[in-house]
C-alpha positions in Angstrom: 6.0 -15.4 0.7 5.5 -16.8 3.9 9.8 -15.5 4.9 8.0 -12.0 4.5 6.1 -12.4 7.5 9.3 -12.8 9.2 10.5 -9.2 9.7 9.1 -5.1 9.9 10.4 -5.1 6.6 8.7 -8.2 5.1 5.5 -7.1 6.1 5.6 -3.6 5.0 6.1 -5.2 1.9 3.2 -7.7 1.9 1.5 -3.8 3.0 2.6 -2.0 0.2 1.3 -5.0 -2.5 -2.1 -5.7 -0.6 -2.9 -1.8 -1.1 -1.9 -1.8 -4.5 -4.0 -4.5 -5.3 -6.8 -3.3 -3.1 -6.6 0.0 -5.5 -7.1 -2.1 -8.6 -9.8 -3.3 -7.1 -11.2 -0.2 -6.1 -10.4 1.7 -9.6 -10.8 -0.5 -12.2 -13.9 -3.2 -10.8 -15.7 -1.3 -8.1 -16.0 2.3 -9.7 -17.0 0.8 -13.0 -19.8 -1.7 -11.2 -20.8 1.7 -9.7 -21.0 3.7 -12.7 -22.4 1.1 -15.5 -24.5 -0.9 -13.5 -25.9 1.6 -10.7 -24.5 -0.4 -7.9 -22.0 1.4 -5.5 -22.4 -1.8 -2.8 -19.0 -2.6 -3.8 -17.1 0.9 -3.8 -19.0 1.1 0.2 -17.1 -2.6 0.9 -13.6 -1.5 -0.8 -13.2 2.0 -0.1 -12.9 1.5 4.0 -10.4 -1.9 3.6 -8.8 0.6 1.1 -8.4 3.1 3.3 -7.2 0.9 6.0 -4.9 -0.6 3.9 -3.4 2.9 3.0 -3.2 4.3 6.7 -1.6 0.7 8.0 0.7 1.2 4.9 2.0 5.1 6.1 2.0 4.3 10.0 4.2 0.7 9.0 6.7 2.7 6.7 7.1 5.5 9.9 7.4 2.7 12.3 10.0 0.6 10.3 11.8 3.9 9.0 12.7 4.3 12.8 13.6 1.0 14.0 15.2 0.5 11.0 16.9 4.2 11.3 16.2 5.2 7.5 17.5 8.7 6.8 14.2 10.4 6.3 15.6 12.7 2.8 16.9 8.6 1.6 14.4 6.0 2.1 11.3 7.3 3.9 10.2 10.0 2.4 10.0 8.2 -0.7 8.2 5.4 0.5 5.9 7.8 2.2 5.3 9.5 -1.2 4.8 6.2 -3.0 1.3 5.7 -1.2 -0.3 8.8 -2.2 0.8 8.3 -6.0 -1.6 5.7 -7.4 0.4 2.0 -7.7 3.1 3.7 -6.6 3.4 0.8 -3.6 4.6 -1.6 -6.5 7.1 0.7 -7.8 8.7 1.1 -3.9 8.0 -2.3 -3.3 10.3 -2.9 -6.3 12.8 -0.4 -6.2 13.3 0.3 -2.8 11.8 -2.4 -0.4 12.7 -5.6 -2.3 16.7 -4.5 -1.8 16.1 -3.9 2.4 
């Protein structure tokens, strides 16, 4: 894991997972301890490192798409797309950035 901190790339990557993960978090501990138990502490403390995570995500992908010079209609648009579909950072992690 450590390599991955190496290039653009490699942490776009380690981007794309840590926002994924942070939206498990978010959907399926926080909401619920929200919800069932009345306490939306945690939803207050995961929706802002979300939300960072999500905008560091999208302004990484634009910034590696042009030092990398991805076609936009190729590579970029789709990993653009994959951070507004839920978990769809592991699915372009996968598919796309894993091969780069």
């Amino acid at each position: 894991m450590i390599h991955l901190l190496k290039t653009k790339t490699g942490r776009l990557r380690i981007l794309a997972i840590l926002e994924g993960i942070s939206l498990l978090i978010l959907v399926f501990i926080a909401v619920p301890v929200k919800y069932w138990l009345g306490n939306p502490s945690f939803v207050k403390l995961m929706g802002p490192v979300h939300g960072s995570l999500f905008l560091l995500f999208l302004f990484n992908t634009l910034s590696v798409g042009v030092e990398q010079q991805w076609k936009f209609r190729e590579t970029t648009w789709k990993v653009i797309l994959a951070c507004f579909i839920p978990f769809g950072t592991f699915y372009i992690d996968y598919k796309i950035l894993s091969k780069l």
